[in-house]
N, C-alpha and C positions, 0 to 999 in steps of 0.2 A: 776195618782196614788191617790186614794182615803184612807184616814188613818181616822179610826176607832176611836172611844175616848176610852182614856184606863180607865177602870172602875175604880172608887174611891175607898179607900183602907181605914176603920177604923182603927184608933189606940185605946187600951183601955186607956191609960195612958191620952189622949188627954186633954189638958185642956180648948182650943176654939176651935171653929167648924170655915172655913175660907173658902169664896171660892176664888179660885184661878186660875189663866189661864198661860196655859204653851203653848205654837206656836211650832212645828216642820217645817222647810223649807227641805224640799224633792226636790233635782232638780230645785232649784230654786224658787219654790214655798213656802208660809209659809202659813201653814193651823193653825187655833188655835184652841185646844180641850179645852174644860170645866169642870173644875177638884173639886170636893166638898172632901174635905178631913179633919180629925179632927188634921193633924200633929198639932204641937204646934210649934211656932216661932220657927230659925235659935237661939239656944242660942250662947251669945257673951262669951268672954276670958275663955273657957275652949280647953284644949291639945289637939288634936288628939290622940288617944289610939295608931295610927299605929307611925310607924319609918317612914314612908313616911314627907318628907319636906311640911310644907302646905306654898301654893304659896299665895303672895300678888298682890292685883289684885289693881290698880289705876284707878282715877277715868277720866282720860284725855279722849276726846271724839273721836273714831276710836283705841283706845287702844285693843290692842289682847295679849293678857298675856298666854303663853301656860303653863298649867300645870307642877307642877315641878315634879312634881314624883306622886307613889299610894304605895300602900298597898296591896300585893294580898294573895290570900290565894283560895284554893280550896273550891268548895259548900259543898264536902265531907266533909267535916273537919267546917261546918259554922251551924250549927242551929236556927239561929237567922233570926228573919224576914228580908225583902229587907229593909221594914220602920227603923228598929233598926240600920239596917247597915249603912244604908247613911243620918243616922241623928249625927252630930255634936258632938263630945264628945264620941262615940261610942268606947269601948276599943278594939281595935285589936290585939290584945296581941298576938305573935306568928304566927302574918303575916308576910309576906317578904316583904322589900323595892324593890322597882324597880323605873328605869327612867322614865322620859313622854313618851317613845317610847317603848315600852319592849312587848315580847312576854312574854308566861308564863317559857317558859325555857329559856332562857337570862337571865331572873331574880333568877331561882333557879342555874346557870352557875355562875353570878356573886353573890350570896353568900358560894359560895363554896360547894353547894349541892353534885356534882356530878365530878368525876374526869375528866380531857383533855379530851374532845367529840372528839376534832382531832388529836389523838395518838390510833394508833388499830382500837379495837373494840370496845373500850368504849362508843362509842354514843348508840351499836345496847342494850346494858345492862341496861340503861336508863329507865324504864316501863312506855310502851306507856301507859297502863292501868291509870295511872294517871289522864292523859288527858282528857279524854273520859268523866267527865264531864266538868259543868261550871264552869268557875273560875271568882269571884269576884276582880275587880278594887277597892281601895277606894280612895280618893283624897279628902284632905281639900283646903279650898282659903280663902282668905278674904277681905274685901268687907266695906271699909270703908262710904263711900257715897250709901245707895242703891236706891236714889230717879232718880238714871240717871239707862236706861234700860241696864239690861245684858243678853246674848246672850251667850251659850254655841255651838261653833264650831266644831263637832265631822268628823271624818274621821279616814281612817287606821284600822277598826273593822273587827276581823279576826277570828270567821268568820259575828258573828253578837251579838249584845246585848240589853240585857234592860236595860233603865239608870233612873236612882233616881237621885233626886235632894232634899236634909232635908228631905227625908222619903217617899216623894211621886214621882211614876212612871211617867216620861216624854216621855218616848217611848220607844216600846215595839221590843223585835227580829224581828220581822218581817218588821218594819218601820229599821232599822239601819240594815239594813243587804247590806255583799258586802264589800270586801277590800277596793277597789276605791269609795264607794258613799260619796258627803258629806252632812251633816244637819244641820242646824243652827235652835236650840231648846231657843225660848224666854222665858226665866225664870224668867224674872224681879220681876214677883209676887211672887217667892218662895224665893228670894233672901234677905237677910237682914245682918242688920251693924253687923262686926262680923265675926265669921266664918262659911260656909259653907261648904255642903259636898257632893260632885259627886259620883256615883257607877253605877258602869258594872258588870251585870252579863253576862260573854263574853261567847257565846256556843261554842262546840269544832268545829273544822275546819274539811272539810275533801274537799280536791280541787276535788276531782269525782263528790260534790256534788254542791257545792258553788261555787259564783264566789269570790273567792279570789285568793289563789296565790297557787302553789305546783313547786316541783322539777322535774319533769319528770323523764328524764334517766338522769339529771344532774350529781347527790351524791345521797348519803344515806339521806334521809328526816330527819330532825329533829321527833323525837319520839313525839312531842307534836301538829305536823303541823302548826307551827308558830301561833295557836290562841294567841290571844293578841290584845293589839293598837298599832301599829306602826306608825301613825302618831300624833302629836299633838293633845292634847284638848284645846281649844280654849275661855279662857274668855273673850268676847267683850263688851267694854261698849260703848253706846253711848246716844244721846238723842233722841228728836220724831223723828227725821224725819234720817233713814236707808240711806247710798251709798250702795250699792252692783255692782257687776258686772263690775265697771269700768273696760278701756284697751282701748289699741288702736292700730286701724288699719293701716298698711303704706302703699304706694302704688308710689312704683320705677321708675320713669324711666330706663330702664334697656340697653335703647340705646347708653347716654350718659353719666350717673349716676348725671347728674349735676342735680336734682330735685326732689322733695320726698314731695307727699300731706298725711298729718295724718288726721285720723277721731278719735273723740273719744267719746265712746257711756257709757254709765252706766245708773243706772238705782235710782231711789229716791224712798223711801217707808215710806209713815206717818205711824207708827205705836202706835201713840195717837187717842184718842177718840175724836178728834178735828180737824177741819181744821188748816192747818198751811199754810204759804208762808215761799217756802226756796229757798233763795239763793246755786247755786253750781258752783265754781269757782275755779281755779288752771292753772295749765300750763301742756302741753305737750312739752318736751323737751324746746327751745326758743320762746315757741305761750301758749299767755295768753288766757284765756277763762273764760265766765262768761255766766250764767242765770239764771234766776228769776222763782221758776216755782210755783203755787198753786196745795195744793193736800185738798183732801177731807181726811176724817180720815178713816183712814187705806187703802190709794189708794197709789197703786205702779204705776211710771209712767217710760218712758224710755226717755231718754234723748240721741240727739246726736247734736254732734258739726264737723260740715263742712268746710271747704276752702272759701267755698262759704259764709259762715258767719261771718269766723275765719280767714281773710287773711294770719294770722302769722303762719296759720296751712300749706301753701305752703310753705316747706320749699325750698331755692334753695341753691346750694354745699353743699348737706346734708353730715354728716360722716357717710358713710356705713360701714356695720360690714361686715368682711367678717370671713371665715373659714381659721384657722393656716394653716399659708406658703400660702396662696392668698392673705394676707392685717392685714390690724390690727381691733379689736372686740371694738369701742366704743360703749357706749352706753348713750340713754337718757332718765333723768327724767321724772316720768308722778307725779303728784301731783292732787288730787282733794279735797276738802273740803266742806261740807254741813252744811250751817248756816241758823238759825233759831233766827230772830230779833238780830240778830248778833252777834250771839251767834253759838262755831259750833258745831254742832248736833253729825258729821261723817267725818272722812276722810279717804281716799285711798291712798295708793303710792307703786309704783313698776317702775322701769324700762324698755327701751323694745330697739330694735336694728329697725335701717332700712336696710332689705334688701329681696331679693326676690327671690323665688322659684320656679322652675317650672320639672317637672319629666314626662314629655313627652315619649311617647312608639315612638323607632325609627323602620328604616323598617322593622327588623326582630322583630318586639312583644316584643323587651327587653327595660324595666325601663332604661332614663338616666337624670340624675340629672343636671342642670345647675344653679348655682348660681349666682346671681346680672348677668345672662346673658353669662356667662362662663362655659363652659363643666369640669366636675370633675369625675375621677374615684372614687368613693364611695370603701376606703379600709379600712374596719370595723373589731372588734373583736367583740362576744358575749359578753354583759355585764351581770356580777354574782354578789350578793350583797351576803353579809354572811348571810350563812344560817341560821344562828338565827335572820335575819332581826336586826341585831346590826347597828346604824347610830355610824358613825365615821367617823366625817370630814375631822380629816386627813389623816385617811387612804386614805378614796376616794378620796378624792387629788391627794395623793401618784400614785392612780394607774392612774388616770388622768392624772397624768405627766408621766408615764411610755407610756401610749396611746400614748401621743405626740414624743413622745422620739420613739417608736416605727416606725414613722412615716405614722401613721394612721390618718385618720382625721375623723372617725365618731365612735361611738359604739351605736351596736342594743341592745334595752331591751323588749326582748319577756315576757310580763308580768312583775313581782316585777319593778311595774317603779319606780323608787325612790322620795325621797321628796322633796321642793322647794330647798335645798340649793345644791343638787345636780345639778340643771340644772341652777342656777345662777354660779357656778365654770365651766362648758360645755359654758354656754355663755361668760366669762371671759376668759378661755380659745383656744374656737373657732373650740371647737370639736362637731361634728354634733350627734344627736339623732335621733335615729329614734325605737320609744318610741309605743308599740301595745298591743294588747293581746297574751295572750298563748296557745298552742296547749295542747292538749291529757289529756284535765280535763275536766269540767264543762262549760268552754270558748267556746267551742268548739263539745259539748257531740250531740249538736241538729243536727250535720249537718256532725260527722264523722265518719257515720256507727255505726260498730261494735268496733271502737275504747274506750278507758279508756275515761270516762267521761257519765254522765246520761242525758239523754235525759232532755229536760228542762220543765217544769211547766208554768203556768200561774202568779207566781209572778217573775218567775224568766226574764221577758222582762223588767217590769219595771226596776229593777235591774241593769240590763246591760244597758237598756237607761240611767239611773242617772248615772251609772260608766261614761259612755262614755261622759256625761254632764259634769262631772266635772271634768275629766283631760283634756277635750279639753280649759276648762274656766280657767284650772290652766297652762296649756301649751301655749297658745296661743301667749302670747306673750314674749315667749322666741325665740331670734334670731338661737339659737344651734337646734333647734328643726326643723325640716323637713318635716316629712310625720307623717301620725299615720296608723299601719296595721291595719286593723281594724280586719283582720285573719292570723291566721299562718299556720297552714299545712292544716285545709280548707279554704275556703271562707263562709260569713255569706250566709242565706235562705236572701228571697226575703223579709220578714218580720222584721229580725234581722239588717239587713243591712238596711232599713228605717228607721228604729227606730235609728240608729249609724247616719245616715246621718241627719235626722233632726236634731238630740242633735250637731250634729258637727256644722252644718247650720245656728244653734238660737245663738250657741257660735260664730260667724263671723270666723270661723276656717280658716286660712287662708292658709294652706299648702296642699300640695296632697294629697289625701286617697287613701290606697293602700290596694284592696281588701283583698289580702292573699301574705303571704310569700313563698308559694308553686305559680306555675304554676296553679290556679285555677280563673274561674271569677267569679262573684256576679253577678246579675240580671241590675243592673243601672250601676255601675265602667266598668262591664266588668271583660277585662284578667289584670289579676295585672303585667306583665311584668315581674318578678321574676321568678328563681326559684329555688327547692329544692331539686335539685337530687344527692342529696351527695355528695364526699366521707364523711363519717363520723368513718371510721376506716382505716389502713395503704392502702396506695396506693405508686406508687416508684414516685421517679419527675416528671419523665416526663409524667406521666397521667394528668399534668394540661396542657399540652401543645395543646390536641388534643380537637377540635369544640364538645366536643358532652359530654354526663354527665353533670359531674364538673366541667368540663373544659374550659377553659377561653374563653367562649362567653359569653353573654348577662352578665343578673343580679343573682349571685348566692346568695340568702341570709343568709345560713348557710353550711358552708362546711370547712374539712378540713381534715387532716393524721390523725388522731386520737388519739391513747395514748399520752401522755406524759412525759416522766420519769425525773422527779425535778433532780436537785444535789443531791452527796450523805450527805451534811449538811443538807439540808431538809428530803431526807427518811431517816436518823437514829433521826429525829426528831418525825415522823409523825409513822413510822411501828416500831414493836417490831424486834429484832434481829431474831428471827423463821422467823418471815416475810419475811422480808430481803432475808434470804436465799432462799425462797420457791419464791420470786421475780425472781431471776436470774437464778434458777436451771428449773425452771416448768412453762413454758409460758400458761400452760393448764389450770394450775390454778384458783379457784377462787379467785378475788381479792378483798374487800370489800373498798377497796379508788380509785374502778375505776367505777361501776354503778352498782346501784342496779337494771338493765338490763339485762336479760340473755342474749341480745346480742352484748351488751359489757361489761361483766359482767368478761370478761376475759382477756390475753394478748397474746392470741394465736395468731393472723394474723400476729402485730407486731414482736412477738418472733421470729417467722419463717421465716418472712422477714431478720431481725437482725444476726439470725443465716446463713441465706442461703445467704446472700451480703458481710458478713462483718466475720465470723465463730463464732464458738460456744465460747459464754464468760468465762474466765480461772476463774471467782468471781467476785465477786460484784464491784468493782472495775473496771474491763473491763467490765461490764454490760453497768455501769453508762458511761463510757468512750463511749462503739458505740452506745450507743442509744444515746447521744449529737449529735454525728455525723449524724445519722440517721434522727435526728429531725429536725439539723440547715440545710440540703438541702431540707429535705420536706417542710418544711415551707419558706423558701427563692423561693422555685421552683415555690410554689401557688400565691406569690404574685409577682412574676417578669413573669412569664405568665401573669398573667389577664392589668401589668403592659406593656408587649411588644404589648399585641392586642390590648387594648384600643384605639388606636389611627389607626386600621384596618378600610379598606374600606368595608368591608363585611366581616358582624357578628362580631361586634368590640364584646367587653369587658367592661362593663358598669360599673361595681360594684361585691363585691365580701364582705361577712363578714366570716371571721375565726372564726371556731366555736371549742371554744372559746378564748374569750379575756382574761377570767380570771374562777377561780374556786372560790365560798365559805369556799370549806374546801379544806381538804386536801388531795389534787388529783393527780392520776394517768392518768390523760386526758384531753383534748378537755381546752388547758390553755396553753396563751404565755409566762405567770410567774405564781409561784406558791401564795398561800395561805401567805406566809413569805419575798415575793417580792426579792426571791432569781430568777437569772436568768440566764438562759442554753441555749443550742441549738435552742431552740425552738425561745427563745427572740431574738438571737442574729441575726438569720437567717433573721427574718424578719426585725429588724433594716437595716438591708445589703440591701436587697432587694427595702428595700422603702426609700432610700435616696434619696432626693430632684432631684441629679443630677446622674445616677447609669450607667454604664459598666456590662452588663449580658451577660450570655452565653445562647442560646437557644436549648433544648436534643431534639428538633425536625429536626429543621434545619441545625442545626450546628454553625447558626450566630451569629457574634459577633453583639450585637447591645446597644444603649444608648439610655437611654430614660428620657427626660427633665422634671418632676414635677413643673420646675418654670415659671412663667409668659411667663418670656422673652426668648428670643432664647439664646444659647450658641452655641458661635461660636470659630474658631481656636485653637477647639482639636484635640489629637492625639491619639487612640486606639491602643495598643499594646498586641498581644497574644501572650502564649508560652506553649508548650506540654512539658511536664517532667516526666521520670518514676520516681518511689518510691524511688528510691536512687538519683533522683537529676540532671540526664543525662537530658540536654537540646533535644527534639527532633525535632521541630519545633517552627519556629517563624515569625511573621508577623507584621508590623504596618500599618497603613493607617491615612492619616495628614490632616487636613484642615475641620474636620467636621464641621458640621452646624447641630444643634439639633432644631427642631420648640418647642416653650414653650406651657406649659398649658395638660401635658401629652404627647407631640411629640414625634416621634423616625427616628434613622439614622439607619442603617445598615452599621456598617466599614466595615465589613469582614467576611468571612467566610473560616473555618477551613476545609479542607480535611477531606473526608469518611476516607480515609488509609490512615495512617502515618508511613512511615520505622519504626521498631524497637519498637515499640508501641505495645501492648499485656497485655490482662488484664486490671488490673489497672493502672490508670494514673493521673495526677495531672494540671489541666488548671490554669494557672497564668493571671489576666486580668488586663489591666493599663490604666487609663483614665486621662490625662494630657493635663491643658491647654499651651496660647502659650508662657507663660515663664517658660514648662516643670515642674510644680506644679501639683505632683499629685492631682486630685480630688474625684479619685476613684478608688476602686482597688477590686478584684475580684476571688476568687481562689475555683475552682472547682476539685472535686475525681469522677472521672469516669473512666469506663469498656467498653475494646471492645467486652464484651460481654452485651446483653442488657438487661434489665426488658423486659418484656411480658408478657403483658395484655390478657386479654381470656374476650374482649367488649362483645362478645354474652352472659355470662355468668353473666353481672352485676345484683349485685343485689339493692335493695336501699340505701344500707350502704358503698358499695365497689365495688371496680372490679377487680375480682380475679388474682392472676400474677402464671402465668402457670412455668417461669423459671425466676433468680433472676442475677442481675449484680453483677458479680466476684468481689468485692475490697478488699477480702484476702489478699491480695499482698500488703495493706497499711502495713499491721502486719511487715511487714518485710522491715520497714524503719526502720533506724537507728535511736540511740537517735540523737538530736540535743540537742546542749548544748546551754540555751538559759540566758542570763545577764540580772538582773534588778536592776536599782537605782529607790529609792524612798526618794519624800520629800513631804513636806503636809505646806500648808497655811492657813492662816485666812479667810474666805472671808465675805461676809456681811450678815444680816440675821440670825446669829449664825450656819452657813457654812463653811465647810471645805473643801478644794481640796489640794486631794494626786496627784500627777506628777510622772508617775513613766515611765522610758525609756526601753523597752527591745530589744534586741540588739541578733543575732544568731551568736553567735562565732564561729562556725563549720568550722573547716579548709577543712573538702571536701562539698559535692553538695546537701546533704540533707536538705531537706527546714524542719525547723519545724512548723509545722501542729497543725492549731486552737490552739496558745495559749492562754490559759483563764487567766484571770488578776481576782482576788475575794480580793477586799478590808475585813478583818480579826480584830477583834478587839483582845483584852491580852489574850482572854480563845481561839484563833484562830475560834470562830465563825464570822461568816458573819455583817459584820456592813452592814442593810438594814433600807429603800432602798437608792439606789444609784445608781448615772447615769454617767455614762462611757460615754466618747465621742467614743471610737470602740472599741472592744473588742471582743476576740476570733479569733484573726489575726495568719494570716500563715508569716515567713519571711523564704528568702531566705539565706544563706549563706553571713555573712557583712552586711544584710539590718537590719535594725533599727527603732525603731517607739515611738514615746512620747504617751502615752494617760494618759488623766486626768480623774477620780471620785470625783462627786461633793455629798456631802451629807451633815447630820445634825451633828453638833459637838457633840450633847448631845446624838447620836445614838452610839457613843463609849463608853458610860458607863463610861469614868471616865480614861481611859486608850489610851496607845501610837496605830496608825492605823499601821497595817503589809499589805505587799502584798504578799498575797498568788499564787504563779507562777504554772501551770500544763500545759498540753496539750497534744494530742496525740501520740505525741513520744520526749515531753520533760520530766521530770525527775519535781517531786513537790517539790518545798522549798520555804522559806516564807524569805521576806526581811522586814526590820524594813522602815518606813515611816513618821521617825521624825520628829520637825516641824523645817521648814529652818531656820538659824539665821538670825537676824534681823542684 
């Protein structure tokens, strides 16, 4: 990529004429332009005019200071030259504050511009018009020392911008264009003691046309298209002689794990007019390293350190990082430092895991993943970041530990990949990524017909080459990270996918590339083993059960039942009360919290499903009530299929991601929890389904089977099952003793239940008991089904769904009786500033009626939802006498100030709330 020099800019005001040199590093490269400009010095101790924080920038060598905040303000509303604007002292009088990270609506959200985006309609009221031009960043720093070099860090520019530095242009739209690229702009000559000042004029976004980021059929897009910076700007000081690039490579024995050789490569760059000798020396985890190396002035060189040099670089019993519930996630230091007459110039440090990967296509063309040498079924959600590209550590935490708790162990992020501190908590926590581009924009425009997205241009290669350069160099050595798609519903042209593989190749990318997330090959990868043939709206359980679709063979990477309907605590939070109603009365509806998709733009398939299995809903109230129900078997059904084949001699079941894991806003779909981290049917199902150790029923076969997630075998269990109509009558019953479960995804086969059963009709109720051999429950299982079936119309699928010609009868639930169901509650201290409520519910019911999915919702004084919080189970069925303790673990300070209640309902239990005092001491 060849960059242009940006033409010199007169000031009249100028008092000395300077010339000046400003570097742009593109992809790695630093090119320097030559800059004759009349600015006048950086002046010292006068205010920034904006509300923006001006950041203090030190002078320590390898220091990266990211910007503390800007000042923005539309072009519309600016008349003032770019030089006026991003020279020092500049008054911005009636700009808006924003953080280092902010889009341009974030920032007008967080000063209270605009009412709840996620309540109604209020987001579509928002005027996109706004946007539609460029809006100005401004940012002060200062700069105590300016005789050591500084270096401005840019990335996150959405969609592209020109950036000023004291008045004069550093680089232009066309050089910083691209969500993902990043630049490293040498400013040192514009820099002085004092304060200084950074501007973006940022252009508006449009993902048809750019490569940056868009929603799809996700949500409703933000009005402003996320233009802005979303990631850090970057002030780096350092002295002559540059580290860049450091990391390092590992390489497993994966036979024995007793052995692990590191390489560790980076790269030295004199960036003085002089020869230097520089020493670079540090450690990789326990192996010191050191060399000596001469550079001529302005010579970049590359440096690597071997085994064969660095004996300490063999490591032997290395600690390997594995993935949650295979092992535990350590990690090791990398350190390097760049000295100059001993003095140090630059240093580097990060972290990195050893362990290893390998995604091998098995006999039938399907993707399967093996870790440190171990087979794993990949059970993923969609990852959503908020749509306004808001960073929130603890949020994202938050739902990180809901993943786990879910018991998933990977999340896909088709595009919005998120920022360094995201995949440091993914490696800390030992949930896998699998981190790509996005379909049906500009990603994508050159190679998917007639689909949404423009055909690409001749700047737009390089582009995507840098992108693809610099998430591989910022990925790389995270151990959570796995593949990169390099496509999602296509694969790249024979050109694009060069261009990706080089960039991945000069990065030492050490993980698999996976052509596409659809069923499509690329020219060199080939077939990507994956694929993507829906469901993506309602389908009944047992459509996961069958070889073909969605269905639990191979590697589906995006699939799932579709709508999703939150608690009723979240929709009287999110829809106006009109809403509400036209929700539960009119499935035909247009919905505006479920896609701005006309093809799922509605909740007609679900409605009629809902209506035609379960009948017509009496209010809102029995809305909310069977569509739980409806969700928690759909979503338990997809991942205990992909979970029973996996371990299939032919055409196993390789991986599967639920689309999705989570939503941005506030939705009506494709989400295991909502926006408010409240959780329903939908959460609960899948927690059930993907327990470590789990007792499932299969709507194919009929068999009872278990299926072992842990290492080791489990041995000397006893399966027990039981048919029961709606009132309670036992109909059937069977156990089988002495199981043996094989570990690492294995399954048994206890038993299998009779076609016909006496006295059976209709709706029915399956009880399942999984007990080891001192009769401790370890799992427990309860399914509602019909001796009438769902039926499918396969010839009839289309890419979203596969049509159900007639619906399974469970009407016949309606006409259980209540069950009276008992709860105590008490609440402890626990560490962290955590609390755990204990609360015991118990079915009093003197005859036979089991009550059905009771939901437990920890409740703070105004009886809203104390979120988030983790339940050890929740949403359990008991029988008549049977009893069950579960704990909620949460934040003390997420009570606001007030005593915790539990809030008691369930399908034919009766709702009342108990108090959850704290136990005496």
């Amino acid at each position: 990529m060849v960059l242009r020099p940006v033409p010199p800019r007169r000031r009249a005001r100028a008092r000395v004429r300077r010339a000046l040199t400003a570097s742009l590093a593109v992809g790695g490269l630093l090119l320097t332009v030559s800059l004759t400009t009349g600015a006048a010095p950086p002046r010292t101790g006068m205010a920034a005019g904006a509300p923006a924080p001006v950041t203090r920038v030190g002078a320590a060598p390898g220091t990266a200071t990211p910007l503390a905040g800007f000042a923005t303000q539309s072009s519309a509303k600016v008349t003032d030259t770019p030089a006026d604007i991003s020279t020092p002292g500049y008054p911005a009088s009636g700009w808006h504050s924003v953080g280092p990270r902010s889009t341009v609506l974030a920032g007008l959200l967080a000063a209270g511009t605009y009412p709840d985006p996620f309540h109604s309609t209020n987001l579509e009221k928002i005027p996109a018009a706004d946007f539609a031009v460029p809006w100005w960043y401004r940012g002060d720093f200062t700069v105590a020392d300016p005789s050591r070099r500084t270096y401005l860090g840019v990335s996150g520019v959405v969609s592209a911008a020109d950036v000023y530095v004291n008045g004069v242009r550093v680089a232009t739209k066309e050089q910083i264009a691209g969500a993902y690229t990043r630049h490293e702009l040498d400013v040192t000559d514009l820099v002085g003691a004092g304060t200084n000042t950074v501007a973006f004029r940022v252009q508006p976004n449009d993902p048809r046309k750019n490569l940056t980021m868009g929603w799809i059929d996700w949500l409703q897009p933000p009005p402003d298209e996320n233009m802005g910076i979303v990631r850090d700007v970057l002030v780096r000081r350092g002295g002559p002689v540059a580290l860049r690039d450091a990391h390092v490579t590992t390489r497993l024995d994966t036979g024995s794990l007793a052995s692990a050789e590191l390489t560790v490569k980076a790269r030295v760059r004199n960036d003085s007019a002089s020869p230097v000798t520089a020493t670079v020396s540090g450690t990789a985890g326990p192996a010191a390293i050191s060399r000596t190396v001469s550079l001529a002035a302005h010579e970049s060189r590359a440096l690597t350190f071997t085994p064969a040099d660095f004996p300490g670089l063999r490591l032997e019993r290395p600690e390997v990082w594995w993935p949650a519930g295979m092992g535990d996630q350590p990690l090791y230091d990398f350190d390097l430092t760049a000295t100059v007459s001993g003095t140090p110039s630059d240093t580097a440090h990060h972290s990195f895991g050893i362990r290893d990967v390998k995604a091998p296509l098995n006999a039938d063309g399907a993707r399967r993943y093996l870790i440190n040498g171990r087979p794993l079924l990949i059970k993923a959600g969609g990852w959503s970041p908020d749509v306004f590209l808001r960073w929130d550590a603890r949020s994202v935490e938050d739902r990180l530990k809901y993943t786990l708790d879910l018991g998933l162990n990977t999340v896909r992020l088709e595009g919005h990949i998120e920022p360094d501190e995201f995949f440091d908590l993914t490696d800390r926590y030992g949930i896998l990524t699998l981190p790509g581009w996005e379909c049906c924009d500009k990603w994508e425009g050159q190679v998917n017909g007639e689909e949404t997205g423009e055909k690409w241009t001749a700047a737009d290669y390089p582009v995507a080459k840098d992108s693809m350069a610099a998430e591989a160099a910022r990925l790389r050595d995270h151990p959570s990270v796995i593949s990169f798609l390099i496509g999602s519903d296509f694969a790249p042209d024979a050109t694009i996918e060069k261009n990706y593989l080089d960039a991945l190749e000069a990065a030492d990318w050490p993980n698999p590339v996976i052509p596409a997330a659809s069923a499509k090959s690329s020219p060199k990868l080939g077939t990507s083993g994956m694929k993507m043939t829906g469901p993506y709206d309602w389908v009944p359980p047992d459509y996961w059960y069958a070889k073909r679709e969605g269905g639990a063979t191979g590697f589906n990477s995006e699939t799932g039942a579709g709508p999703d309907i939150p608690t009723l605590d979240t929709l009287r939070r999110m829809i106006s009360p009109g809403e509400l109603e036209t929700l539960w009365r009119d499935p035909s509806a247009k919905q505006y919290h479920r896609s701005p998709s006309d093809t799922f733009g509605d909740l007609q398939l679900f409605g009629n499903a809902l209506i035609g299995r379960y009948g017509p809903p009496s209010g809102l109230t029995d809305y909310v009530r069977k569509a739980r129900l409806a969700r928690y078997e759909a979503v338990r059904a997809q991942f205990e299929a992909y979970a029973r084949n996996f371990s299939d001699a032919s055409r196993p079941a390789t991986g599967v991601v639920h689309w999705m894991l989570n939503s941005g806003w506030t939705s009506l779909h494709w989400q295991l929890f909502d926006r408010y981290l409240d959780q329903g049917g939908a959460y609960y199902g899948a927690k059930k389904a993907n327990e470590p150790l789990h007792i499932q029923y299969s709507y194919d076969t009929r068999s009872v089977v278990v299926v072992n997630g842990r290492h080791t075998p489990a041995t000397g269990l006893t399966a027990r099952v039981g048919l029961y109509t709606p009132d309670g009558t036992r109909k059937f019953e069977r156990s089988a003793t002495g199981l043996r479960v094989p570990g690492d995804g294995g399954k048994a086969t206890a038993l299998t239940v009779p076609a016909d059963v006496g006295g059976v009709s209709g709706a029915y109720l399956v009880k399942l008991q999984l007990t080891d051999r001192t009769g401790k429950e370890v799992s427990r299982n309860v399914y509602w089904l019909s001796t009438e079936k769902d039926v499918l119309d396969w010839d009839s699928t289309e890419w979203y769904y596969t049509p159900t010609t007639s619906y399974a009868d469970l009407t016949g639930l309606d006409d259980m009786a209540k069950a009276p169901v008992s709860a105590t509650a008490s609440t402890s201290r626990g560490p962290d500033s955590t609390a755990t409520t204990t609360v015991t519910l118990r079915n009093t019911g003197s005859g036979r009626t089991p009550a059905l999915l009771v939901d437990a919702h920890l409740v703070n004084g105004s009886d809203r939802p104390v979120l988030p919080v983790h339940w050890s189970d929740n949403e359990v069925s008991l029988w008549p006498g049977e009893s069950m303790t579960l704990t909620a673990t949460y934040r003390t300070a997420d009570l606001g100030g007030s005593t915790p209640s539990v809030r008691i309902s369930g399908w034919n239990t009766a709702t009342r709330t108990v108090p959850a005092a704290a136990k005496s001491r």
